[in-house]
MARLO-675021 format. One record per residue (C-alpha): residue number from 1; x, z, y. Coordinates in nm, 3 decimals. Layout:
<papas>
<papa NUM <X Z Y>> ...
</papas>
This chain:
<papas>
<papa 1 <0.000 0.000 0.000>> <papa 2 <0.149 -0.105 0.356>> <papa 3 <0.140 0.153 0.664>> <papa 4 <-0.146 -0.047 0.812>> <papa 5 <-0.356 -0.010 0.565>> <papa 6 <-0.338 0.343 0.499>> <papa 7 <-0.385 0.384 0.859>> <papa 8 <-0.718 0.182 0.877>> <papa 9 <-0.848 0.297 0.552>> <papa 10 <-0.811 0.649 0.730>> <papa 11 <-0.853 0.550 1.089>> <papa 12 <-1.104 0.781 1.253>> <papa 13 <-1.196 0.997 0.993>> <papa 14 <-1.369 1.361 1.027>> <papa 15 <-1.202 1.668 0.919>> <papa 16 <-1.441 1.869 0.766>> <papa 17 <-1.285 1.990 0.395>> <papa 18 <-1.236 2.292 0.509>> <papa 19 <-1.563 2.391 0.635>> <papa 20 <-1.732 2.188 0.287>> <papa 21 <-1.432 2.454 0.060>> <papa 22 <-1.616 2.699 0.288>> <papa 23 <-1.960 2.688 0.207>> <papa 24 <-1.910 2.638 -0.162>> <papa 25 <-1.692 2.973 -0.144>> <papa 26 <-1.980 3.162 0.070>> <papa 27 <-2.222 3.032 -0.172>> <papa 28 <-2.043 3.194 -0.493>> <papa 29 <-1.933 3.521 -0.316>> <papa 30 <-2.343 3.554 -0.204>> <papa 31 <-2.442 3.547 -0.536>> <papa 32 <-2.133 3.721 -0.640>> <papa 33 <-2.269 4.028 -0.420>> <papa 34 <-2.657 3.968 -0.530>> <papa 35 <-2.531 3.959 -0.922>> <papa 36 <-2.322 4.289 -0.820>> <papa 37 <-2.638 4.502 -0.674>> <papa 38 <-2.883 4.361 -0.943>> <papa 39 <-2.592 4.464 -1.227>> <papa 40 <-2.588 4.797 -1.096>> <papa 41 <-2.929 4.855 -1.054>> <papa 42 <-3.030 4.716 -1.383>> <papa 43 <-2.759 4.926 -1.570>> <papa 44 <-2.913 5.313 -1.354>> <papa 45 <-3.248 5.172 -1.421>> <papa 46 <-3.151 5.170 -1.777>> <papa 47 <-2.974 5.445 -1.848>> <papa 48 <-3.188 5.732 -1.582>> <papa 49 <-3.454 5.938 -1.648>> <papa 50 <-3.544 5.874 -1.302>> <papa 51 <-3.732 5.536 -1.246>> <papa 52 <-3.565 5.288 -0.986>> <papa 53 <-3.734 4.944 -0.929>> <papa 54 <-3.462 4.694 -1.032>> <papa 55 <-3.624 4.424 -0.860>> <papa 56 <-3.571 4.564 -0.547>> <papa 57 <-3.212 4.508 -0.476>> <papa 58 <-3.328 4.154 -0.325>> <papa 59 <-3.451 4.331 -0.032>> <papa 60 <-3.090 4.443 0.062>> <papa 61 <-3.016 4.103 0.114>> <papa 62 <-2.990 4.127 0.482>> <papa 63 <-2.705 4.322 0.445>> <papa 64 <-2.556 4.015 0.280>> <papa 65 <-2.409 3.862 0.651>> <papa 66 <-2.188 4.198 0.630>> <papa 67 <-1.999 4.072 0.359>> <papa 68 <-1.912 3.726 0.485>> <papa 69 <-1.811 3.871 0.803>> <papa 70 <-1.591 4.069 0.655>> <papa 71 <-1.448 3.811 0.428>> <papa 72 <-1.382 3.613 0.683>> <papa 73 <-1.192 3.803 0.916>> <papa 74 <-0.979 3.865 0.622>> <papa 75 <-0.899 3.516 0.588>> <papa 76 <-1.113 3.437 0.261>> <papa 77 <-1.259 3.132 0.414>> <papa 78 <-1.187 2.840 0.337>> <papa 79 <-0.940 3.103 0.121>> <papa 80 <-0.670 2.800 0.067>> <papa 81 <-0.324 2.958 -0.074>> <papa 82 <-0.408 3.318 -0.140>> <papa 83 <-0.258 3.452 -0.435>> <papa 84 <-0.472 3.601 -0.688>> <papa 85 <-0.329 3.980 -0.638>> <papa 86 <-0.392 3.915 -0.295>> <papa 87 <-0.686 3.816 -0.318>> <papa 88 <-0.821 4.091 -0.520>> <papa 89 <-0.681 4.304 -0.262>> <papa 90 <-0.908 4.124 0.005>> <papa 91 <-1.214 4.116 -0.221>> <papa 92 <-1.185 4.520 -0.264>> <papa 93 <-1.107 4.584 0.104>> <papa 94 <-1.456 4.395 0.162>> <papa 95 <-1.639 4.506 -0.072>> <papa 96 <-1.540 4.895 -0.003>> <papa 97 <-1.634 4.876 0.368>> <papa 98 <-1.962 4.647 0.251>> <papa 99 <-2.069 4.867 -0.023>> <papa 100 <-1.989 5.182 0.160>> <papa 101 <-2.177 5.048 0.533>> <papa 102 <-2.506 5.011 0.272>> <papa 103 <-2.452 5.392 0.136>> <papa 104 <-2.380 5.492 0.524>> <papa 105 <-2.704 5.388 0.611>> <papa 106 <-2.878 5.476 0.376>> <papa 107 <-2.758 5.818 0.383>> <papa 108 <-2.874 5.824 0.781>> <papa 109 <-3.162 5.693 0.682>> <papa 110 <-3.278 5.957 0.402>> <papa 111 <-3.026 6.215 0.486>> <papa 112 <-2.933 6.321 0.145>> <papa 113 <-2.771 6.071 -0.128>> <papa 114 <-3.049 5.912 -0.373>> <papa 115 <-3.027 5.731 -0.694>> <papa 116 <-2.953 5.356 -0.499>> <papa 117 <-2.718 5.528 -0.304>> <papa 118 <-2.529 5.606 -0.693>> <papa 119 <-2.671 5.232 -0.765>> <papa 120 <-2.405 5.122 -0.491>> <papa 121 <-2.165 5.297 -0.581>> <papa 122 <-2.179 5.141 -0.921>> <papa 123 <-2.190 4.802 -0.757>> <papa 124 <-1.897 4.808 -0.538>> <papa 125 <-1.701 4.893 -0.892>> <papa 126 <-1.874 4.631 -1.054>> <papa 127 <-1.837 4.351 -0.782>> <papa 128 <-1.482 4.317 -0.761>> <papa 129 <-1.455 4.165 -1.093>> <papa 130 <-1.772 3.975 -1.008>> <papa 131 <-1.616 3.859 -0.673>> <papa 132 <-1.316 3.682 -0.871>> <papa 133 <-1.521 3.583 -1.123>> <papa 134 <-1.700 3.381 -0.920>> <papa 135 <-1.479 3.254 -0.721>> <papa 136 <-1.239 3.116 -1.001>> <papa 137 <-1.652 2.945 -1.181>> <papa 138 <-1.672 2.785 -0.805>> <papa 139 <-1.295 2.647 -0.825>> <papa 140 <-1.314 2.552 -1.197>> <papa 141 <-1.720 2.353 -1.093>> <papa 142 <-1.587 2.180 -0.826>> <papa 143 <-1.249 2.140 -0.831>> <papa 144 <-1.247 1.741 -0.960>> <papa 145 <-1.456 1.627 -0.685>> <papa 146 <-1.288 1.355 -0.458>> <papa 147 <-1.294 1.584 -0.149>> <papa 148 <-1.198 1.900 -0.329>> <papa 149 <-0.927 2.051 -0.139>> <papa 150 <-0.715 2.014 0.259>> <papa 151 <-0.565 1.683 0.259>> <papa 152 <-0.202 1.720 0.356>> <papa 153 <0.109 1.515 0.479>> <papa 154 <0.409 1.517 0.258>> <papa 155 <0.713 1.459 0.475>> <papa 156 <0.999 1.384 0.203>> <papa 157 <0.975 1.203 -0.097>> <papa 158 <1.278 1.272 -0.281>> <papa 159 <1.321 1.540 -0.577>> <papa 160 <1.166 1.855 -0.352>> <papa 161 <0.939 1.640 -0.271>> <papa 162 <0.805 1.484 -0.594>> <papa 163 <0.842 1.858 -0.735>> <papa 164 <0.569 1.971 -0.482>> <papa 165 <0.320 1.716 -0.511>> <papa 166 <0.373 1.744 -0.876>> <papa 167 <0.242 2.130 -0.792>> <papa 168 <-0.044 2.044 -0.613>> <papa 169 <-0.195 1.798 -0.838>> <papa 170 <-0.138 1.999 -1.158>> <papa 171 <-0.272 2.313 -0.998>> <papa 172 <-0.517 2.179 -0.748>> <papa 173 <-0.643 2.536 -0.740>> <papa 174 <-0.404 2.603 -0.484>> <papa 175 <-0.631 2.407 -0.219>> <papa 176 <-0.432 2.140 -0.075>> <papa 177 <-0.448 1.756 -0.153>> <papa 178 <-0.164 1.525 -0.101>> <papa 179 <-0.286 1.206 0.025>> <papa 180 <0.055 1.038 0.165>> <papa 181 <0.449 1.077 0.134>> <papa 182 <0.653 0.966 0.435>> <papa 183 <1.055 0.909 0.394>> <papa 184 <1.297 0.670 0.530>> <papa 185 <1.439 0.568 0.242>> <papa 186 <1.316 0.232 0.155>> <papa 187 <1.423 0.245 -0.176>> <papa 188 <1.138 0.561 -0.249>> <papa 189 <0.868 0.329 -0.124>> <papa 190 <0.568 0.220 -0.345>> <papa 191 <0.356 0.507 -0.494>> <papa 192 <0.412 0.835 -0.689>> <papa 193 <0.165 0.946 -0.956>> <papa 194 <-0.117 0.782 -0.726>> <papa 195 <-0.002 0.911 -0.376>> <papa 196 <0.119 0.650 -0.130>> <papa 197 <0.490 0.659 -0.055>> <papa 198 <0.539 0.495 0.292>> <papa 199 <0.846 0.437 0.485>> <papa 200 <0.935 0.606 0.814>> <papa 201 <0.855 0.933 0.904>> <papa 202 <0.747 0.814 1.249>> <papa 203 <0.398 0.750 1.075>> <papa 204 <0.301 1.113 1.115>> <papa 205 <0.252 1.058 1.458>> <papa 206 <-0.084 0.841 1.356>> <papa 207 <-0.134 1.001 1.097>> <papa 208 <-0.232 1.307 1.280>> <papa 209 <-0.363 1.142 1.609>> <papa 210 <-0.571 0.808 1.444>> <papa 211 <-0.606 0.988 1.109>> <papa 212 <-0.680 1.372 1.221>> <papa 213 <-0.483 1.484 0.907>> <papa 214 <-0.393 1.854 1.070>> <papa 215 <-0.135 1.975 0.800>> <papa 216 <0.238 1.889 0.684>> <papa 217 <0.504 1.942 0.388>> <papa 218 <0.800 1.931 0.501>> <papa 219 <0.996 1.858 0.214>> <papa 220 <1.346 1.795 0.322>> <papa 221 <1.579 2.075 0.267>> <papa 222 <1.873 1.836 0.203>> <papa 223 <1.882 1.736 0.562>> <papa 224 <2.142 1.904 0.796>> <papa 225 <2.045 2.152 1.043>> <papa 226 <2.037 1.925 1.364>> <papa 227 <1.872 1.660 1.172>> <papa 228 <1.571 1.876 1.060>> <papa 229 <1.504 2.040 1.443>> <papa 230 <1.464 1.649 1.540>> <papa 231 <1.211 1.618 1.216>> <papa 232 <1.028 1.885 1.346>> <papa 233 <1.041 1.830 1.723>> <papa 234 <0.996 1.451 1.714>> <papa 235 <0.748 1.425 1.372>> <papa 236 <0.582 1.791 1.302>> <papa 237 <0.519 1.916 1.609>> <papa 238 <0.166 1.708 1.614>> <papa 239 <0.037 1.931 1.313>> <papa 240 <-0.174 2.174 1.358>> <papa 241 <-0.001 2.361 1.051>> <papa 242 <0.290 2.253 0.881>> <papa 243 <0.532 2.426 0.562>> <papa 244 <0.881 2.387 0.553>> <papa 245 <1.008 2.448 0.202>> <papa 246 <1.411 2.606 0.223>> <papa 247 <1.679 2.493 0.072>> <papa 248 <1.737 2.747 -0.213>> <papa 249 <1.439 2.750 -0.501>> <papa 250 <1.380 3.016 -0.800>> <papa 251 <1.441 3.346 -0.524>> <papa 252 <1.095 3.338 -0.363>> <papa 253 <0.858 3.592 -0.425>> <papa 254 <0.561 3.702 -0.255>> <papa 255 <0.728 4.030 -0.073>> <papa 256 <0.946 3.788 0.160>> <papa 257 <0.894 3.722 0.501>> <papa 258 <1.070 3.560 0.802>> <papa 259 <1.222 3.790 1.031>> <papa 260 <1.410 3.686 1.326>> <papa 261 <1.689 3.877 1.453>> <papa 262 <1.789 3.789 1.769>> <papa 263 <1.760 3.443 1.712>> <papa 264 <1.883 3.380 1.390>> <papa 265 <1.643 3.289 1.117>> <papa 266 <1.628 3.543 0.806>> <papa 267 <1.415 3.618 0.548>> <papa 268 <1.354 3.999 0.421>> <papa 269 <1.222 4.073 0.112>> <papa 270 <1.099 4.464 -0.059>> <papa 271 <1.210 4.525 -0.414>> <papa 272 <0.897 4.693 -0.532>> <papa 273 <0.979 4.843 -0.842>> <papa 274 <1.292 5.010 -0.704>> <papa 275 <1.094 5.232 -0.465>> <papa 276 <1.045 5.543 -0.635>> <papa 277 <0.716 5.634 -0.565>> <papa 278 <0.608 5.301 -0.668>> <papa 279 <0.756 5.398 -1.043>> <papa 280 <0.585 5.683 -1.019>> <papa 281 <0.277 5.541 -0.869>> <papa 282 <0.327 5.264 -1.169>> <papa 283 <0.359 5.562 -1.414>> <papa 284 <0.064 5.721 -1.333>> <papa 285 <-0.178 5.406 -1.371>> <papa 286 <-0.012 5.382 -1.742>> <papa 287 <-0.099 5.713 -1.849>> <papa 288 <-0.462 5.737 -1.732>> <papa 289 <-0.552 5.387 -1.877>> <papa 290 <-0.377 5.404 -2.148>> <papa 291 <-0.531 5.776 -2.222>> <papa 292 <-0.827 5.643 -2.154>> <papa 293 <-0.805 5.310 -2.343>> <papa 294 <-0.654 5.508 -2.666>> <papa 295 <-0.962 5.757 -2.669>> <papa 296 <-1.238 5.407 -2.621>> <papa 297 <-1.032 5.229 -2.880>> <papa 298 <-1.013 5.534 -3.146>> <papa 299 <-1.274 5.409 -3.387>> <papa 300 <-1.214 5.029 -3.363>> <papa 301 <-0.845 5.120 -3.473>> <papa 302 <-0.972 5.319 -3.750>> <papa 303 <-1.212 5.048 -3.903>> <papa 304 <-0.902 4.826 -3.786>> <papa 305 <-0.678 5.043 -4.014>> <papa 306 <-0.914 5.031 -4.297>> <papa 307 <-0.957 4.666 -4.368>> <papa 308 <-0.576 4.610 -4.313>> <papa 309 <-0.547 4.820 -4.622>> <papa 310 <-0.813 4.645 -4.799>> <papa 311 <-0.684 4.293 -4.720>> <papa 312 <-0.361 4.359 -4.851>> <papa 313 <-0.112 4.637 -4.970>> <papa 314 <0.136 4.789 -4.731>> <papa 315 <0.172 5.024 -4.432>> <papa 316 <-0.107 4.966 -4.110>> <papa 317 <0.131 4.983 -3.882>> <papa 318 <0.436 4.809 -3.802>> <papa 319 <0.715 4.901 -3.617>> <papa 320 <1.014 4.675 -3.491>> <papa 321 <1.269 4.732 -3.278>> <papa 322 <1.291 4.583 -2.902>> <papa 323 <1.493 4.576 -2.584>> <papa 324 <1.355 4.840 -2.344>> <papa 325 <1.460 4.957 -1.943>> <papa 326 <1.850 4.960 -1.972>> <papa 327 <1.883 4.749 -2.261>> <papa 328 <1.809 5.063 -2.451>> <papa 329 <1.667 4.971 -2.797>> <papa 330 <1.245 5.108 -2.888>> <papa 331 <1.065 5.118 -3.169>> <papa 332 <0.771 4.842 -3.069>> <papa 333 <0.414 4.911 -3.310>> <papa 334 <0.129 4.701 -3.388>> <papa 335 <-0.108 4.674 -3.665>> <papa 336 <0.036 4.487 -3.943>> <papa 337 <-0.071 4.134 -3.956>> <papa 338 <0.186 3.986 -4.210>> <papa 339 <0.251 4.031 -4.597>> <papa 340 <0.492 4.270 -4.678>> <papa 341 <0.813 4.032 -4.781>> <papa 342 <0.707 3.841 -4.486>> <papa 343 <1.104 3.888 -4.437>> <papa 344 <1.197 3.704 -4.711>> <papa 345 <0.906 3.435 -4.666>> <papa 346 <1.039 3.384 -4.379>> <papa 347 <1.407 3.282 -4.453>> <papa 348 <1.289 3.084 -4.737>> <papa 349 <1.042 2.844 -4.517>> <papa 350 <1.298 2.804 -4.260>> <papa 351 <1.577 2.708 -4.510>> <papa 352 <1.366 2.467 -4.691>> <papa 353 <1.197 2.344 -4.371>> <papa 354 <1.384 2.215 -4.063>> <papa 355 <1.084 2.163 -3.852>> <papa 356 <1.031 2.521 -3.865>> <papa 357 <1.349 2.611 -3.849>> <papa 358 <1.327 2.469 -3.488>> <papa 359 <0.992 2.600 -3.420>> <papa 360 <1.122 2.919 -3.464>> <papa 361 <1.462 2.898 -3.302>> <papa 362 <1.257 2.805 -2.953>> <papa 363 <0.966 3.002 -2.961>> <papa 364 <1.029 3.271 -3.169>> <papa 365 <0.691 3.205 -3.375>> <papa 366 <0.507 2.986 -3.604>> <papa 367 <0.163 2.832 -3.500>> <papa 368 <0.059 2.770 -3.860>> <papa 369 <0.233 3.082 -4.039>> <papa 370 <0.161 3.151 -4.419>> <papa 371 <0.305 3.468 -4.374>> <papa 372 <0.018 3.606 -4.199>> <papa 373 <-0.285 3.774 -4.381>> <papa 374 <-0.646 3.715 -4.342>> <papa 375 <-0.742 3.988 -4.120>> <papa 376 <-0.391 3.975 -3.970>> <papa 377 <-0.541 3.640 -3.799>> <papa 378 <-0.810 3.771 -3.647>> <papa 379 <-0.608 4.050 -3.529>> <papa 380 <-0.371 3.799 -3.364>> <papa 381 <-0.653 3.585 -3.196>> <papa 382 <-0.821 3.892 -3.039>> <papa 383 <-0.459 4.038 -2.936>> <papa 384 <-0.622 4.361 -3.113>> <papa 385 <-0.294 4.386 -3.325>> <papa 386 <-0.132 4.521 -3.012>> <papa 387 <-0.371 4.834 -2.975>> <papa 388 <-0.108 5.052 -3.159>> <papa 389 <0.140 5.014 -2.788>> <papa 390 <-0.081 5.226 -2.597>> <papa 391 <0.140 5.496 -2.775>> <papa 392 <0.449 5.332 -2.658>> <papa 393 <0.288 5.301 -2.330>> <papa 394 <0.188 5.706 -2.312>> <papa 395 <0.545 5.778 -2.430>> <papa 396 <0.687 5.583 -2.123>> <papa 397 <0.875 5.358 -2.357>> <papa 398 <0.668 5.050 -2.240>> <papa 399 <0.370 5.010 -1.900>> <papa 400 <0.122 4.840 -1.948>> <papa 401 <0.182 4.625 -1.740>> <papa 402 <0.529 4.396 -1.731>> <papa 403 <0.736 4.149 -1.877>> <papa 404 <0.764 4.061 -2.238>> <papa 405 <0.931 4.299 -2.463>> <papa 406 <1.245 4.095 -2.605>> <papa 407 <1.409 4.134 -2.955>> <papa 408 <1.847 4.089 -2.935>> <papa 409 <1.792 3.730 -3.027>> <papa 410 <1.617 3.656 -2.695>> <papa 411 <1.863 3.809 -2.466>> <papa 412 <2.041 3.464 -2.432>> <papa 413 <1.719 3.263 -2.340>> <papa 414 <1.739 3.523 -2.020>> <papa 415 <2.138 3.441 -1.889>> <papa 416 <2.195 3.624 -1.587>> <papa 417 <1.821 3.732 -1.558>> <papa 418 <1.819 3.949 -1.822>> <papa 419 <1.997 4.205 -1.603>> <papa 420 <1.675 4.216 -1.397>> <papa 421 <1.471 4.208 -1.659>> <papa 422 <1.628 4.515 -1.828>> <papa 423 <1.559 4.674 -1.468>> <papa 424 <1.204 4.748 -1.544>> <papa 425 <0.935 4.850 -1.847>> <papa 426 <0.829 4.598 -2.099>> <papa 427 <0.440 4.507 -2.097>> <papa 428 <0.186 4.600 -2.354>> <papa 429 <0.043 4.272 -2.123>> <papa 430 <0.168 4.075 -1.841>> <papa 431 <0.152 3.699 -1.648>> <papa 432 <0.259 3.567 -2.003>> <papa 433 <-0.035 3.755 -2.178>> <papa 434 <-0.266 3.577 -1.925>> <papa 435 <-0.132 3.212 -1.896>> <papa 436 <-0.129 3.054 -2.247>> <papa 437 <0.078 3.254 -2.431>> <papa 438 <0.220 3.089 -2.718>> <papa 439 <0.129 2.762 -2.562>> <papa 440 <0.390 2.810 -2.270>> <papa 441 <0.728 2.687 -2.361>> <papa 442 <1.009 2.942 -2.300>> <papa 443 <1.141 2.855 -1.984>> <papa 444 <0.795 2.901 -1.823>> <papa 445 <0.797 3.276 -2.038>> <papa 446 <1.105 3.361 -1.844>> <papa 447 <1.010 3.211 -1.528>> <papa 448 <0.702 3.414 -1.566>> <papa 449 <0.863 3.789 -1.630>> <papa 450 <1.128 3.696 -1.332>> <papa 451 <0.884 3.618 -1.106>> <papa 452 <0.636 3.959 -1.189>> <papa 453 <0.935 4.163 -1.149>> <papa 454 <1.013 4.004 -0.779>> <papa 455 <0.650 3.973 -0.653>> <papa 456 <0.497 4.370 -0.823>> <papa 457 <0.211 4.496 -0.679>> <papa 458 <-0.051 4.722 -0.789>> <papa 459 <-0.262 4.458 -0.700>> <papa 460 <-0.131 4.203 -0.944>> <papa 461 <-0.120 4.478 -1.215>> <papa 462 <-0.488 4.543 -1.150>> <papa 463 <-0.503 4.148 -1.121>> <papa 464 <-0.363 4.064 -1.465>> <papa 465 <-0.567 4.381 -1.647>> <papa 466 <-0.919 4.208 -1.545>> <papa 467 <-0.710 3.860 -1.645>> <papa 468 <-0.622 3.986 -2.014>> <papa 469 <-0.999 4.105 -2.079>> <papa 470 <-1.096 3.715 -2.048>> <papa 471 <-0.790 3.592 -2.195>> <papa 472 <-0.807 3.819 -2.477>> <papa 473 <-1.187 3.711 -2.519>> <papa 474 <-1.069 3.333 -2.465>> <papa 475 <-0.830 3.374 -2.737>> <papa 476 <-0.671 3.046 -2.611>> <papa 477 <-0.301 3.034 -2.719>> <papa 478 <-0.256 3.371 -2.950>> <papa 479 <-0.078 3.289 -3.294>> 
</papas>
């Protein structure tokens, strides 16, 4: 495609993705809220002595223009960008002070605390779940449509790049749309995976005042210093929002920001999980759940126990030994899911099958594995065999949250990362847990427990608990 005609294809047209991404959002996070209320009163109509008309949570719906004002002044609309522990974050902030202006006048209102007053209460627990459940079902609905997402301008169309438009269109989650690549090498120009690539990066100049496109890539961090400032004071300067991706990759995590210090350009960044009363803070949240989950969990682990022993003979439990904080070696349990000489099994298939033998050298597992027994695979799809680490968890040997705990054979497929990953708690769960599991290849496992360890919030804890209910439930990826 020539300049020209990307130009007049585009000439004169309306900006108004963000306000359609907009709408669809308020629409989910209304009902959201209305599912939320109707939840919660359905659940203390059920469950009181006292009678409480369920269908009256409708008539709170005035209360509903609250919400969305609060939403937006915390940025949730059109809600582009925001990552998913941050947006939890938002979606509790706003539903606390929504949830909590509702009890507040009520409480004026009646003077005393009544049963939809508790009813409240209930949903603001209940809708924060809700909130990103319905946000994600409005993403997942509408996320092929043609005008899904903020068209942006990708200034660069070299390796960085082809890397992030590569990003955007396999995760168009993230909420922007590249429509055109601008570079001055003639050599790039023609078309990558669909996107125009057009030569000179003097078209941005149209491209924002014929085209209204309002937002830039700039994805040049090859370029010198002086050659850049003339990018962005001759070419970017137009947008109403532009990105500048740096020229160092695989450090970024989502505790830096850019400081200046008397001129100069930095960029500061908080290592979470060395502040100590974050580890503590951290600590805490693992024994309560855990407690907790090990006293809800007691009689599915018994029944668990008892068919294990029925299915086939050997111990319930297994134990095997991992790398822990330090480096220091654990004892790791789980309900057994494999034959007893699944030891020997095991050397056998691999000698007499090279496939497998490679399987297993890069993953660490078998997707089709003889060696494990019939309830063992139903234990392994619903992630059930893992109950058994809530007692690592309560002994502080493991959190529940946090990277993948590694056997000696693994330490390798770390390099000079495993020095950070030793810095911190294996996970009974973590991103891994929640993204595929075995169907992620190792470099995205490691990529994974590097980048929880840099970007730790209790947030994205909190995040990746509600994310391993569904995955769990899912089942997509366990073996």
């Amino acid at each position: 495609m020539t300049s020209e005609a990307f130009l007049s294809r585009h000439r004169g047209r309306k900006n108004w993705e963000k306000l359609f991404m907009a709408i669809l959002f308020i629409a989910g996070d209304i009902f959201s809220i209305l599912f939320s209320f109707g939840t919660a009163f359905f659940i203390i109509n059920l469950f009181r002595m006292e009678d409480i008309d369920f269908k009256s949570f409708v008539t709170y719906w005035p209360y509903l223009p609250a919400f969305l004002v609060v939403l937006y002044l915390l940025h949730m609309y059109p809600g582009v960008n925001i990552s998913h522990q941050e947006e939890l974050r938002r979606f509790a902030i706003a539903s606390f002070m929504g949830h909590g202006g509702i009890i507040l006048s009520l409480y004026i209102q009646n003077h005393e605390l009544d049963i939809y007053s508790s009813a409240f209460v209930l949903s603001f627990i209940l809708s924060v779940p809700i909130f990103l459940m319905g946000r994600s079902a409005v993403r997942k609905m509408f996320i092929k449509l043609k005008y899904w997402g903020i068209p942006v301008v990708v200034l660069g169309a070299g390796v960085t790049g082809r890397m992030l438009v590569d990003r955007l269109l396999d995760k168009p989650s993230i909420g922007y749309r590249p429509v055109v690549m601008l570079d001055d090498n003639s050599e790039l120009q023609g078309e990558y995976r669909g996107i125009p690539v057009l030569k000179g990066l003097e078209l941005s100049i149209p491209l924002v005042k014929e085209c209204n496109f309002e937002t830039a890539l700039v994805a040049m961090p090859g370029v010198g210093r002086e050659r850049l400032s003339v990018i962005i004071a001759d070419y970017v300067r137009n947008f109403r929002s532009y990105f500048l991706v740096p020229d160092y990759f695989g450090v970024t995590n989502l505790w830096m920001s850019v400081r200046d210090i008397d001129g100069i350009l930095t960029v500061q960044t908080e290592q979470q999980l060395l502040l100590s009363h974050n580890i503590v803070l951290k600590r805490i949240f693992d024994i309560v759940l855990s407690s907790v989950g090990g006293l809800v969990f007691l009689p599915l682990c018994i029944l668990i126990a008892i068919l294990i022993k029925l299915d086939s003979p050997g111990p319930v439990i297994y134990t095997h030994s991992r790398r822990g904080k330090g480096g220091k070696l654990f004892e790791l349990h789980k309900f057994r899911t494999m034959h007893q000489n699944s030891k020997e099994m095991l050397e056998k298939m691999l000698q007499e099958n090279p496939d497998l033998q490679k399987e297993w050298q890069e993953n660490f597992k078998l997707k089709k594995d003889p060696r494990i027994t019939r309830i063992g695979m139903l234990l392994r799809k619903t992630s059930l065999d893992e109950l058994p680490q809530l007692w690592n968890v309560l002994k502080g040997e493991m959190s529940l949250i946090g990277p993948r705990p590694i056997i000696d054979d693994e330490i390798e497929k770390y390099g000079d990362n495993y020095a950070l990953l030793a810095s911190v708690k294996p996970g009974l769960s973590g991103l891994w847990q929640i993204s595929g599991r075995s169907e992620t290849d190792y470099e995205e496992r490691v990529a994974m427990d590097i980048y929880y360890i840099q970007s730790w919030s209790l947030w994205l804890d909190l995040y990746i608990l509600f994310k391993t209910f569904a995955a769990v439930i899912e089942g997509k990826g366990a073996y």
